[in-house]
HTML snippet that shows the backbone in 3Dmol.js (N, CA, C, O; Angstrom):
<script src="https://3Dmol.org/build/3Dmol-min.js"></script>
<div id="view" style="width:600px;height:400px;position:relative"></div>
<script>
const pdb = `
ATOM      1  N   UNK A   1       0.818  -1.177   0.000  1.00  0.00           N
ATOM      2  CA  UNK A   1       0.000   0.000   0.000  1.00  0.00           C
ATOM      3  C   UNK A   1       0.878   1.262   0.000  1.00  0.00           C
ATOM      4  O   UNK A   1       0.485   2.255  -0.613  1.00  0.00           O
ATOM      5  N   UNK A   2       1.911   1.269   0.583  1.00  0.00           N
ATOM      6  CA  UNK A   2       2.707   2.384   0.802  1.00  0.00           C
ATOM      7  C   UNK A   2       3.278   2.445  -0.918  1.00  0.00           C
ATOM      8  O   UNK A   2       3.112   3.361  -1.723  1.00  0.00           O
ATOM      9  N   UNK A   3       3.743   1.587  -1.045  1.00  0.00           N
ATOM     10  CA  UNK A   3       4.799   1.674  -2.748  1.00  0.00           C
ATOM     11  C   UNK A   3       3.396   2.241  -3.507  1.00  0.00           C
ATOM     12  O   UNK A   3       3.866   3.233  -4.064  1.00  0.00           O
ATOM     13  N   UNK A   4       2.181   2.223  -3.817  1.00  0.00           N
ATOM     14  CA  UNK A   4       1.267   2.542  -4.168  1.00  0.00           C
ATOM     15  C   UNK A   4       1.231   3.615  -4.227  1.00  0.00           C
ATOM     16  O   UNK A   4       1.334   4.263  -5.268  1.00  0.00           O
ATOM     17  N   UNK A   5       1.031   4.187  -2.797  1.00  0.00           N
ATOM     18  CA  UNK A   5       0.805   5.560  -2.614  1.00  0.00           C
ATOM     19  C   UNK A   5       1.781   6.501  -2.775  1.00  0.00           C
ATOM     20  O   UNK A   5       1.571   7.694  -2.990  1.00  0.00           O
ATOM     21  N   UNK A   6       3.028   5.884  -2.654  1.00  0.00           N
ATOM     22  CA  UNK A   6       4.633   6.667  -3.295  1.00  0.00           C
ATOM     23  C   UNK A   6       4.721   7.092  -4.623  1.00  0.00           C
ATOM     24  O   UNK A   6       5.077   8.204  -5.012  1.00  0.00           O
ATOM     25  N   UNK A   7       4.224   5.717  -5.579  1.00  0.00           N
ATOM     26  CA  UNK A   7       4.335   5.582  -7.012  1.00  0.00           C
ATOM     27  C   UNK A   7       4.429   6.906  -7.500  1.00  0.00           C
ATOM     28  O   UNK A   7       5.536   7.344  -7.811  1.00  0.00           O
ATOM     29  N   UNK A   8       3.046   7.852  -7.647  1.00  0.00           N
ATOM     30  CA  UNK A   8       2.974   8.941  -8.376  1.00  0.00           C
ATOM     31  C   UNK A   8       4.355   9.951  -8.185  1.00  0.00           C
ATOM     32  O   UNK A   8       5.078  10.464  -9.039  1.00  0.00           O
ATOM     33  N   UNK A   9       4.401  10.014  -6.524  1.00  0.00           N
ATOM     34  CA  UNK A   9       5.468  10.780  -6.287  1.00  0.00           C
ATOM     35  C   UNK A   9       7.034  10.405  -6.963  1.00  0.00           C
ATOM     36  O   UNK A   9       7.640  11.321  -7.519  1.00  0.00           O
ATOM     37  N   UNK A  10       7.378   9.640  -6.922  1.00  0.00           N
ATOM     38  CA  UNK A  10       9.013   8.629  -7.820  1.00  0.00           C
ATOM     39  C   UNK A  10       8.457   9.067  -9.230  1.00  0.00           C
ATOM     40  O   UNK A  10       9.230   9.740  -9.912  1.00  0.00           O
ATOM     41  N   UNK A  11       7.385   8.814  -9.685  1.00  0.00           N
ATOM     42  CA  UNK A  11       7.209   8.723 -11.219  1.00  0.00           C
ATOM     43  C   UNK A  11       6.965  10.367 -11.662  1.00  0.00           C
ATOM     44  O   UNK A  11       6.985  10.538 -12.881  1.00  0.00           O
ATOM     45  N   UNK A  12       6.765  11.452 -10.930  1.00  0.00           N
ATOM     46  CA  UNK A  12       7.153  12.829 -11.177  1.00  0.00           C
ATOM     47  C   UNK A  12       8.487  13.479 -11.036  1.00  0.00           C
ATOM     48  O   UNK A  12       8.876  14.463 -11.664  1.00  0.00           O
ATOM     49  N   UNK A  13       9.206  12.732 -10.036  1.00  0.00           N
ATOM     50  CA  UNK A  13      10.649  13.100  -9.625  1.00  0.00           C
ATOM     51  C   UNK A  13      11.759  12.984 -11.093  1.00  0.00           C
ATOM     52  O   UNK A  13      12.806  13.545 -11.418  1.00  0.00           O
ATOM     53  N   UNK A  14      10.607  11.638 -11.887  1.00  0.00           N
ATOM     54  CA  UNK A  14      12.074  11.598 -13.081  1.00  0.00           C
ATOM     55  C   UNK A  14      12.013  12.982 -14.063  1.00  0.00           C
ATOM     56  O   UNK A  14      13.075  13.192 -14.649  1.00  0.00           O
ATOM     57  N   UNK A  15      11.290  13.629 -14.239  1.00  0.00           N
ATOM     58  CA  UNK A  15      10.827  15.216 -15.051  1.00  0.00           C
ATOM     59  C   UNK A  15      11.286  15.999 -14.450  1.00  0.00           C
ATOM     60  O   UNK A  15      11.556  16.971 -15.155  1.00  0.00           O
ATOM     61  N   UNK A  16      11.639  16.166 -13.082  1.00  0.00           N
ATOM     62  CA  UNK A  16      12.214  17.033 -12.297  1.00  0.00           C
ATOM     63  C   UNK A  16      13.638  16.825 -12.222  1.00  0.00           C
ATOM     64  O   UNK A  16      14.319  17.845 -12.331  1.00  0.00           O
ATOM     65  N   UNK A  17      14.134  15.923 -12.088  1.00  0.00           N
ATOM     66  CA  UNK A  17      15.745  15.655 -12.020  1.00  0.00           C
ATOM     67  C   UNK A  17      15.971  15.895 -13.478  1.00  0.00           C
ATOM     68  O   UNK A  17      16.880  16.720 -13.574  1.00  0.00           O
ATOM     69  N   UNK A  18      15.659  15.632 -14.320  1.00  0.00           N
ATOM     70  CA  UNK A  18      15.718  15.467 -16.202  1.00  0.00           C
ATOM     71  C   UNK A  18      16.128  17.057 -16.049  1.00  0.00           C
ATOM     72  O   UNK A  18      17.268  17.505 -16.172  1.00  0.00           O
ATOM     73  N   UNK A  19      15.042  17.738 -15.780  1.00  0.00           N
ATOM     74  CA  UNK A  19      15.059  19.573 -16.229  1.00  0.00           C
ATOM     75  C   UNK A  19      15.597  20.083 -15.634  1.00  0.00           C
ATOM     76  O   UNK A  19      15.589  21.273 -15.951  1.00  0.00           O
ATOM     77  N   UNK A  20      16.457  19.766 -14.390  1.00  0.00           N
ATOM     78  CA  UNK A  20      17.212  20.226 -13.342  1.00  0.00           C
ATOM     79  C   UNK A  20      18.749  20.313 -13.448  1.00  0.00           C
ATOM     80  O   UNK A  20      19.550  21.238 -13.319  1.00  0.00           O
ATOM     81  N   UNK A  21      18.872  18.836 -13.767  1.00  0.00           N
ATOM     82  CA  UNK A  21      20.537  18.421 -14.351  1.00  0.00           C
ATOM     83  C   UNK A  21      20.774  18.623 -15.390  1.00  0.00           C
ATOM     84  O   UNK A  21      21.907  19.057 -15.599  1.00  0.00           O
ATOM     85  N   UNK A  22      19.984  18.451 -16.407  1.00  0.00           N
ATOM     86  CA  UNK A  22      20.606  18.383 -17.771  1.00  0.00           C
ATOM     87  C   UNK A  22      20.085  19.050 -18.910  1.00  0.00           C
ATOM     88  O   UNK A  22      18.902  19.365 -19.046  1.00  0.00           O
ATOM     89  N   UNK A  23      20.910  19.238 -19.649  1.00  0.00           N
ATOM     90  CA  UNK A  23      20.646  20.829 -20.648  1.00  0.00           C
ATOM     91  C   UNK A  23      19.374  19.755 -21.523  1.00  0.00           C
ATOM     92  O   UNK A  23      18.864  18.705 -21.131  1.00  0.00           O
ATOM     93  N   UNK A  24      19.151  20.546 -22.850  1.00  0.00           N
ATOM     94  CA  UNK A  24      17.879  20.487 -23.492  1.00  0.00           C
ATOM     95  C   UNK A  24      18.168  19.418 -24.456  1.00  0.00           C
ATOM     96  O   UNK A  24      17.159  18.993 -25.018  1.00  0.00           O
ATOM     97  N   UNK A  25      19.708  18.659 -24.929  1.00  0.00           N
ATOM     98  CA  UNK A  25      19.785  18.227 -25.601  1.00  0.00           C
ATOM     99  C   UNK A  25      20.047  16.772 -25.039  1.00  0.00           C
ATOM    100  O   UNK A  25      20.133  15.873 -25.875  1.00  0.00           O
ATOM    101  N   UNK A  26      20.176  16.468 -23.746  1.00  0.00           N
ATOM    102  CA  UNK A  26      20.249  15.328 -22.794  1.00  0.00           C
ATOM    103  C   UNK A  26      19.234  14.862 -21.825  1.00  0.00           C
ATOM    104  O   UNK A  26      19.255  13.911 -21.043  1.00  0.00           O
ATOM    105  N   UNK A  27      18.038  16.068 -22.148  1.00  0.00           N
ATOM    106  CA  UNK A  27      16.949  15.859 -20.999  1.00  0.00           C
ATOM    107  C   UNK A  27      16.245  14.607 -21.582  1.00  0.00           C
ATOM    108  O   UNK A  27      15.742  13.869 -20.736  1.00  0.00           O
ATOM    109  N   UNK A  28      16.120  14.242 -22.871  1.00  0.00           N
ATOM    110  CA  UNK A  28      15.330  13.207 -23.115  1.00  0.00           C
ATOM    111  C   UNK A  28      16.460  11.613 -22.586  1.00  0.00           C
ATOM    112  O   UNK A  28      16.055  10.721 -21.840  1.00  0.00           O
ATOM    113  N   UNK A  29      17.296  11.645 -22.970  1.00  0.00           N
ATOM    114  CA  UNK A  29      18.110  10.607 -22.832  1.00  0.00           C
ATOM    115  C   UNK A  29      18.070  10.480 -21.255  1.00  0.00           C
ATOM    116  O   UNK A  29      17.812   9.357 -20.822  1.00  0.00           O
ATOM    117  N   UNK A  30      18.246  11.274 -20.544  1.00  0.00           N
ATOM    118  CA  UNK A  30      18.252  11.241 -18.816  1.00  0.00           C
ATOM    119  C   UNK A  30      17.297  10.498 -18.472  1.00  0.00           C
ATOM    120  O   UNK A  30      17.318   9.518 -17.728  1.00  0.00           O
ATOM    121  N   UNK A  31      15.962  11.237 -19.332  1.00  0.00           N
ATOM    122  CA  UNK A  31      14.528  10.724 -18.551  1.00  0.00           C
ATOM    123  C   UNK A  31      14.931   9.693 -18.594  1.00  0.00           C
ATOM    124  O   UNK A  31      15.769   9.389 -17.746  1.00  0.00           O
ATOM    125  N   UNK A  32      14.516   8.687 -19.603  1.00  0.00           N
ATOM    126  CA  UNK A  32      14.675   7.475 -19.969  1.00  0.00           C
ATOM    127  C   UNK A  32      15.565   6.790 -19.537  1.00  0.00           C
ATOM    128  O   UNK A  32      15.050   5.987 -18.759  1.00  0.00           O
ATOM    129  N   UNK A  33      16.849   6.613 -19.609  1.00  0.00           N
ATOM    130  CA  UNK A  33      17.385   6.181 -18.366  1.00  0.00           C
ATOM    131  C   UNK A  33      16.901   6.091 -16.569  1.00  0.00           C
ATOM    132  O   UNK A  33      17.045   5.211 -15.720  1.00  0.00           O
ATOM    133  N   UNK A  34      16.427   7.142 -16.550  1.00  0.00           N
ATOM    134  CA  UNK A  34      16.138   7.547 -14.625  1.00  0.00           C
ATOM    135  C   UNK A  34      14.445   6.569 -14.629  1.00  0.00           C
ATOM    136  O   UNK A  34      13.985   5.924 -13.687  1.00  0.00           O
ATOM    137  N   UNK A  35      13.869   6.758 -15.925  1.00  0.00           N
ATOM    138  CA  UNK A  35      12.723   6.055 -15.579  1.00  0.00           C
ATOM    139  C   UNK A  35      12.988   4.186 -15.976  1.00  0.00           C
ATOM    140  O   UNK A  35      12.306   3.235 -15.593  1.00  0.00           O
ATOM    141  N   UNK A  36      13.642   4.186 -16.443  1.00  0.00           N
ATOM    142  CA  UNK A  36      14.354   2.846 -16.465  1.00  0.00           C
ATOM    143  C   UNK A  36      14.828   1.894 -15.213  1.00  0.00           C
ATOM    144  O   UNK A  36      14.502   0.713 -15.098  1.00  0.00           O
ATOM    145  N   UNK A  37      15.443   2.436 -14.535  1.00  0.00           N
ATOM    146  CA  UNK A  37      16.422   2.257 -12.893  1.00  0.00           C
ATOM    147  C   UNK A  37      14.982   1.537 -12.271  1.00  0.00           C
ATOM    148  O   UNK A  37      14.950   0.337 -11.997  1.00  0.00           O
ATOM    149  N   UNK A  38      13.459   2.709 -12.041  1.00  0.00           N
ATOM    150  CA  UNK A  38      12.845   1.862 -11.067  1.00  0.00           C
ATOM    151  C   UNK A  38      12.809   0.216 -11.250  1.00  0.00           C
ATOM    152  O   UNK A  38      13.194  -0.730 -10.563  1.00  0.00           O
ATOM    153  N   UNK A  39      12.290   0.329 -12.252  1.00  0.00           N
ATOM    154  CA  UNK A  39      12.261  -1.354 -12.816  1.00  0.00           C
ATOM    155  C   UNK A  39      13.397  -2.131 -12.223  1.00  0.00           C
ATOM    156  O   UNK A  39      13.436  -2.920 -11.279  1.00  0.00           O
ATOM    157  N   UNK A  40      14.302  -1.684 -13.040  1.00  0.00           N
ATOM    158  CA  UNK A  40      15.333  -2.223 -12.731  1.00  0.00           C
ATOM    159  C   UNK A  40      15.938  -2.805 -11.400  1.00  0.00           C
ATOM    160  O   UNK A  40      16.427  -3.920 -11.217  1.00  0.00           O
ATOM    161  N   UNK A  41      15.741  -1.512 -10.305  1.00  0.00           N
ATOM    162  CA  UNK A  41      16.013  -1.482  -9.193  1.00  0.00           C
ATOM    163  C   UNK A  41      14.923  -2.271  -8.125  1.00  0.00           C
ATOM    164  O   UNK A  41      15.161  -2.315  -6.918  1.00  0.00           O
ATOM    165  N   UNK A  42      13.588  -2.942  -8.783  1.00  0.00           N
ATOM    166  CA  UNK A  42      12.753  -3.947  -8.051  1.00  0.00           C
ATOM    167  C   UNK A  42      13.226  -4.706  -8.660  1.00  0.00           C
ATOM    168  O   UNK A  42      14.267  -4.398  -8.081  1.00  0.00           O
ATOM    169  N   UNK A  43      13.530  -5.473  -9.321  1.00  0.00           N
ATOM    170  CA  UNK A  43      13.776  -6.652 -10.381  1.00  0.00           C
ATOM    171  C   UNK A  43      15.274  -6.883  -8.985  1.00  0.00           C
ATOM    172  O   UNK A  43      14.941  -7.460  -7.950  1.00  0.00           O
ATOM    173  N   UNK A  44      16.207  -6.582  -9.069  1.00  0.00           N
ATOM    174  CA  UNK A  44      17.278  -6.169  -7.957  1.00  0.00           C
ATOM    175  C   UNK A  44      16.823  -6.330  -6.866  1.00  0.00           C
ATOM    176  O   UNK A  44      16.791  -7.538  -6.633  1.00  0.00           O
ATOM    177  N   UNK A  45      16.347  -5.601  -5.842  1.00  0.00           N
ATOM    178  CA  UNK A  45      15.262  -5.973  -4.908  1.00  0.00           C
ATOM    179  C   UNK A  45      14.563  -7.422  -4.766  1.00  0.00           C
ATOM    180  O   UNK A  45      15.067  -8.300  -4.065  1.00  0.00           O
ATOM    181  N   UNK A  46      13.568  -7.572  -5.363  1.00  0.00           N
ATOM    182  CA  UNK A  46      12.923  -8.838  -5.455  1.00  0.00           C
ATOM    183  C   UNK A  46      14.178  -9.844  -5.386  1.00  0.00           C
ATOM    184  O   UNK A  46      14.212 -10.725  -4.527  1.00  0.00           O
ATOM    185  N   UNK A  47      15.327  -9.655  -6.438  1.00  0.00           N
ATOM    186  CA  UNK A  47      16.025 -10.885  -6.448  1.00  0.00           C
ATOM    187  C   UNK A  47      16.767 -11.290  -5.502  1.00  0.00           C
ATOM    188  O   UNK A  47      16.899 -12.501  -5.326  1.00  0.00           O
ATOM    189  N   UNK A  48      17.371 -10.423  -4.738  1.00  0.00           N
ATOM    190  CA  UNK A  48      18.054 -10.608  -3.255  1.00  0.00           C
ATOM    191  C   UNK A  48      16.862 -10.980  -2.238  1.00  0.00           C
ATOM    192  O   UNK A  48      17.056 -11.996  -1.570  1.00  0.00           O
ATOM    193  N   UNK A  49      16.041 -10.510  -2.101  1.00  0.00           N
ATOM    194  CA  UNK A  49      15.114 -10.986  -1.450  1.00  0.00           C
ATOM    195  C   UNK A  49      15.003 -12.541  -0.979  1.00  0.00           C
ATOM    196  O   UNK A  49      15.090 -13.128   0.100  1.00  0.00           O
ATOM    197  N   UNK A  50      14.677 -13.054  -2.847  1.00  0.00           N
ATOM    198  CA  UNK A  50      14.328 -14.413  -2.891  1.00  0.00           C
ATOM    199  C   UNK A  50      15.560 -15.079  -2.666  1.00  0.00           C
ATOM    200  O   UNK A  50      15.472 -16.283  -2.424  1.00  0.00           O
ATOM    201  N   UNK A  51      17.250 -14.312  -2.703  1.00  0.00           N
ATOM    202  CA  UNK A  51      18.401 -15.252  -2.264  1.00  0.00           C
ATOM    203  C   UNK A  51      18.705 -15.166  -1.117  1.00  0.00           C
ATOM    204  O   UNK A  51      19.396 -16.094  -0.697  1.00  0.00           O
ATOM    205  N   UNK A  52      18.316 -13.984  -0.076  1.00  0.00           N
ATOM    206  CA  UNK A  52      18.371 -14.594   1.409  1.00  0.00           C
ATOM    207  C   UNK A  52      17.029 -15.188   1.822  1.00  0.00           C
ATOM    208  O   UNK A  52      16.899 -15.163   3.046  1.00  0.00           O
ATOM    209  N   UNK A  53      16.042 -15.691   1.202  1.00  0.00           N
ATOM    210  CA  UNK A  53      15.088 -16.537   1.761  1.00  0.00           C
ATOM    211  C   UNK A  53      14.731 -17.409   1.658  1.00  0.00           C
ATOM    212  O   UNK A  53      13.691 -17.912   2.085  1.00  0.00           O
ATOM    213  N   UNK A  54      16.132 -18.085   0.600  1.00  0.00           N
ATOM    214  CA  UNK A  54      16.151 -19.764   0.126  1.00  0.00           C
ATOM    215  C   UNK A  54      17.389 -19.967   1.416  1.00  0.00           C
ATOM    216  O   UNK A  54      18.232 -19.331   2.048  1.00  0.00           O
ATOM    217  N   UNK A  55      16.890 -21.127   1.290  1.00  0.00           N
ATOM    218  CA  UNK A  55      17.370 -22.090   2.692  1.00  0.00           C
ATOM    219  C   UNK A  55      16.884 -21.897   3.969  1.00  0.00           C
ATOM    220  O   UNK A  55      17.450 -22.587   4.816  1.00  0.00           O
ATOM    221  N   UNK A  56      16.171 -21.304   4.293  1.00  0.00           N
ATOM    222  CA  UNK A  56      15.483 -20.820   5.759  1.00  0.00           C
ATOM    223  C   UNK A  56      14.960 -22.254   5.909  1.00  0.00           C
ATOM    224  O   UNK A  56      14.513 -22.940   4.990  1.00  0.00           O
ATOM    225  N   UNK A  57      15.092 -22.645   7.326  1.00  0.00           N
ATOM    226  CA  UNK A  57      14.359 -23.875   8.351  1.00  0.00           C
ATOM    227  C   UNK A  57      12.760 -23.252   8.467  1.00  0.00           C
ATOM    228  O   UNK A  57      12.613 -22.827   9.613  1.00  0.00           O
ATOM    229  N   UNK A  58      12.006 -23.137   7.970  1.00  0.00           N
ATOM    230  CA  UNK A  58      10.760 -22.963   8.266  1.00  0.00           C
ATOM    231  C   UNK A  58      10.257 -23.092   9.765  1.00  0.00           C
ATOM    232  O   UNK A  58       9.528 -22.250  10.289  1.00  0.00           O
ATOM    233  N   UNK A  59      10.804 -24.439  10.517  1.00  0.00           N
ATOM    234  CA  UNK A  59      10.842 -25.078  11.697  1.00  0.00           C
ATOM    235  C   UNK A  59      11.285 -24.440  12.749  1.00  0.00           C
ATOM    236  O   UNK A  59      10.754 -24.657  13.838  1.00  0.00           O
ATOM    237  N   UNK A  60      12.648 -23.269  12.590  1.00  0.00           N
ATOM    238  CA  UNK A  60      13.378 -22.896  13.437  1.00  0.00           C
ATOM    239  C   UNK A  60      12.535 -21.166  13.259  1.00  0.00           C
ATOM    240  O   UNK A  60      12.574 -20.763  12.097  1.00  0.00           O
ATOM    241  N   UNK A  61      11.833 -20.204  14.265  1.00  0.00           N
ATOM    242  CA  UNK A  61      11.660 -19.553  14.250  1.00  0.00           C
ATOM    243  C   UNK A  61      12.646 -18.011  13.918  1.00  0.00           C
ATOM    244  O   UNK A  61      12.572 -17.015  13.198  1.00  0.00           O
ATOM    245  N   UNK A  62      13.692 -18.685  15.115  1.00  0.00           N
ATOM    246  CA  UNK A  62      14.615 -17.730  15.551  1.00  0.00           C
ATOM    247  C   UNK A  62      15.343 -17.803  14.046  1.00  0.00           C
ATOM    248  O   UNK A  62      15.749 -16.707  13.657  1.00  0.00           O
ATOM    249  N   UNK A  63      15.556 -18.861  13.197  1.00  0.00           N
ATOM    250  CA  UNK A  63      16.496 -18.631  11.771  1.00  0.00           C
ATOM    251  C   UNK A  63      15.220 -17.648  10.806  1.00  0.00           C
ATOM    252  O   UNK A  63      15.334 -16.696  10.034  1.00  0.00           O
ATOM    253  N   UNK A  64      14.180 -18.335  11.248  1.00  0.00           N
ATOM    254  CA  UNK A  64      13.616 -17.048  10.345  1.00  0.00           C
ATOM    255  C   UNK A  64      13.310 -15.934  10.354  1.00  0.00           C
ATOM    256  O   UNK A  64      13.032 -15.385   9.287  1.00  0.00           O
ATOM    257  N   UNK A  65      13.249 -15.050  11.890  1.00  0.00           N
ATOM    258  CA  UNK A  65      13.500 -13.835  12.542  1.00  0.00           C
ATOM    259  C   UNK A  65      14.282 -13.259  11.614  1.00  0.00           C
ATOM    260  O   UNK A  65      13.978 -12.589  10.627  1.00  0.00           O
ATOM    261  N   UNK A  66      15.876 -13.773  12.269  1.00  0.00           N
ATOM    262  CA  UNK A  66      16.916 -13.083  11.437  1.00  0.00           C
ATOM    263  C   UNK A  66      17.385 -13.056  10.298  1.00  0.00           C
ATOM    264  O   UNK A  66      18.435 -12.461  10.053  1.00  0.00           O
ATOM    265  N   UNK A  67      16.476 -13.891   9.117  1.00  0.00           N
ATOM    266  CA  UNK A  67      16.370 -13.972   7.937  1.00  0.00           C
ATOM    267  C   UNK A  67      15.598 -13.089   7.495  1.00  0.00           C
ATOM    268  O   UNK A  67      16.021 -12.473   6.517  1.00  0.00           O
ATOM    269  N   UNK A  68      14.252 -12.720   8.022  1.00  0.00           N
ATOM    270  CA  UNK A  68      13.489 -11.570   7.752  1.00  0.00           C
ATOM    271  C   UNK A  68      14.171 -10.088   7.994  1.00  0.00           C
ATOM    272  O   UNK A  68      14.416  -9.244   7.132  1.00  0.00           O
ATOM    273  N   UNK A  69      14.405 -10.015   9.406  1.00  0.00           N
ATOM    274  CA  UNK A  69      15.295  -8.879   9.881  1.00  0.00           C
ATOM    275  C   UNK A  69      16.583  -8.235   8.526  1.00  0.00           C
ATOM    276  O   UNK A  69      16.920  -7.079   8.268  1.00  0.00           O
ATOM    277  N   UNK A  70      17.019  -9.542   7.918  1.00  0.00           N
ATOM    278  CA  UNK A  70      17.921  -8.947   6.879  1.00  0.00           C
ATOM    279  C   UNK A  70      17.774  -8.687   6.042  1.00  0.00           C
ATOM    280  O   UNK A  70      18.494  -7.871   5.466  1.00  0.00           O
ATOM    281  N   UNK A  71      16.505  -9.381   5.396  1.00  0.00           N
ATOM    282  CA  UNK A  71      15.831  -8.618   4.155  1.00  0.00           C
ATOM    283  C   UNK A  71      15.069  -7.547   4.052  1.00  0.00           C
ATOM    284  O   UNK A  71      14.710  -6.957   3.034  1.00  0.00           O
ATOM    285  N   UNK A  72      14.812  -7.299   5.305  1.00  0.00           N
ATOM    286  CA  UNK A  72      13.875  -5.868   5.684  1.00  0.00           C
ATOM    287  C   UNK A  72      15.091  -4.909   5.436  1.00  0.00           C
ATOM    288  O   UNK A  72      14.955  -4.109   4.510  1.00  0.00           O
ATOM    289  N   UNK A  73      16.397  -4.887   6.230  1.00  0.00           N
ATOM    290  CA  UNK A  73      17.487  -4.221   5.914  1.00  0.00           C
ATOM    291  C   UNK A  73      18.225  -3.834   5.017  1.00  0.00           C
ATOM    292  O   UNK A  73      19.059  -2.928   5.005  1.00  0.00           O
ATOM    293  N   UNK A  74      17.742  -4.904   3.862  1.00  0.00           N
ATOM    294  CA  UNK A  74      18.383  -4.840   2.696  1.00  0.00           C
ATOM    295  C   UNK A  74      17.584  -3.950   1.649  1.00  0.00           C
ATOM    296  O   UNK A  74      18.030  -3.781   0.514  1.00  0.00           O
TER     297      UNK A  74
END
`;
const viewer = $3Dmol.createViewer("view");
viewer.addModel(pdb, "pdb");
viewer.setStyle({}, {cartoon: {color: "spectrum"}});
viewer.zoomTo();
viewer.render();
</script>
């Protein structure tokens, strides 16, 4: 719910950094790149995710505490 309610805000920020940093002949190339990264950067996300949460003991609470604890961190 939160990434939801963020969305709009991240997805206006890339028009603002574009017209901010870079002259008139790089603003298109920026966007596109900067709007590229989110993807990118869940795809990244998600995948570490799913590699500290292979091998967890289901059984052992305390291994899965601190298995969660590190992916929250990450």
């Amino acid at each position: 719910m939160i990434i939801g309610l963020t969305n709009p805000f991240v997805l206006s920020v890339i028009s603002l950094i574009a017209n901010l940093w870079f002259g008139d002949h790089e603003r298109n190339r920026a966007a596109a790149i900067i709007g590229l990264m989110a993807p990118v950067g869940s795809l990244i996300g998600l995948g570490l995710a799913g590699a500290l949460a292979a091998g967890v003991d289901s059984a052992d609470p305390i291994d899965c505490m601190d298995r969660l604890e590190l992916i929250v961190y990450v």
